[in-house]
N, C-alpha and C positions, 0 to 999 in steps of 0.2 A: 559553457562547461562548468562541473559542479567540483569540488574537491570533497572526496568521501574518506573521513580515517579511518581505517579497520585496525583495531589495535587485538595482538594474539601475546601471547605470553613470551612468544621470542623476540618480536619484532612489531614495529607499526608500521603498514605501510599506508600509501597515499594513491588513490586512482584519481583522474580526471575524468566525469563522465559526462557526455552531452548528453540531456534529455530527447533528445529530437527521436523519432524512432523506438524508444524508451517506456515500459509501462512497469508497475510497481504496485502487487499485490497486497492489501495490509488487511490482516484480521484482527479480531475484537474490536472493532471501532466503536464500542458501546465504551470502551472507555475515551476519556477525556485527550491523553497522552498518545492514542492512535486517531482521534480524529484531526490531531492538530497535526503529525505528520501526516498525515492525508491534502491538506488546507496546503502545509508548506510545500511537500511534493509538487502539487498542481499548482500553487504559486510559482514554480521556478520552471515548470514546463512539459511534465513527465506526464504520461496518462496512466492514472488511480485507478484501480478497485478496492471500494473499502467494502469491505466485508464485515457484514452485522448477522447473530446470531437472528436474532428478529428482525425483518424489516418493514413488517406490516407493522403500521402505528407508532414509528420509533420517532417521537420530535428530533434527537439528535441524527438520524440520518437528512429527514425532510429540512431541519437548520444546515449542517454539510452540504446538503447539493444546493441549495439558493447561494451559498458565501462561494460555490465553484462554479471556473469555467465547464465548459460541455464535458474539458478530458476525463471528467470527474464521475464513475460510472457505479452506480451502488449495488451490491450484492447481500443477497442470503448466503452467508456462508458461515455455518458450526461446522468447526474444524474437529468437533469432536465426535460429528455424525458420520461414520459409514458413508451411508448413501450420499449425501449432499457433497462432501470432499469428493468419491468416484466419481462424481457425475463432472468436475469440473476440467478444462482440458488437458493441463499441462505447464507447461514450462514455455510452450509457445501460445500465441493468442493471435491467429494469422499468420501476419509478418512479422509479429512487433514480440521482441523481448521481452520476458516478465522477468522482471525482480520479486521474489520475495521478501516480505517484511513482516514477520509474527510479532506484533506488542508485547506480547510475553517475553521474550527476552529483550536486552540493551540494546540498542543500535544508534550510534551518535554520530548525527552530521554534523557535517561544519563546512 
């Protein structure tokens, strides 16, 4: 189990989460700072989709998936496209939970 702080302007609170079961969405992975939460996510155990606006041709995807185990699942995904966001499923992926994780805003684990 992982310890995640979510800090809000009234309070911070503390979850426990077990990756087991557990997948965790992240877009812009063309930057540096969402590929490495990507790298440590699937380090601790959670299965990844990182999401690249391009992913034909992209060295830093084709680097990311060799430094990942298999949970490590690479996507076309512009968040800024219409279509390509419709197209995607939801909130469920099967059986398995998604967490969302946009780069664009803060998100600090520990």
């Amino acid at each position: 189990n992982y310890l995640i702080d979510i800090e809000t302007q009234r309070k911070a609170t503390r979850y426990t989460i077990s990756p087991l079961g557990k997948a965790v969405l992240i877009t812009g992975c063309e930057s540096p700072l969402a590929r490495a939460l990507a790298k440590y996510l699937d380090d601790l155990g959670f299965t990844v989709f990182a999401g690249f606006k391009k992913l034909q041709d992209s060295d830093d995807a084709i680097a990311l998936k060799e430094t990942s185990s298999g949970r490590l699942k690479l996507l076309q995904l512009n968040v800024t496209s219409e279509v390509e966001v419709s197209g995607w499923p939801g909130p469920r992926y099967g059986t398995v939970f998604l967490y969302y994780a946009l780069c664009a805003v803060a998100v600090r684990l520990i």
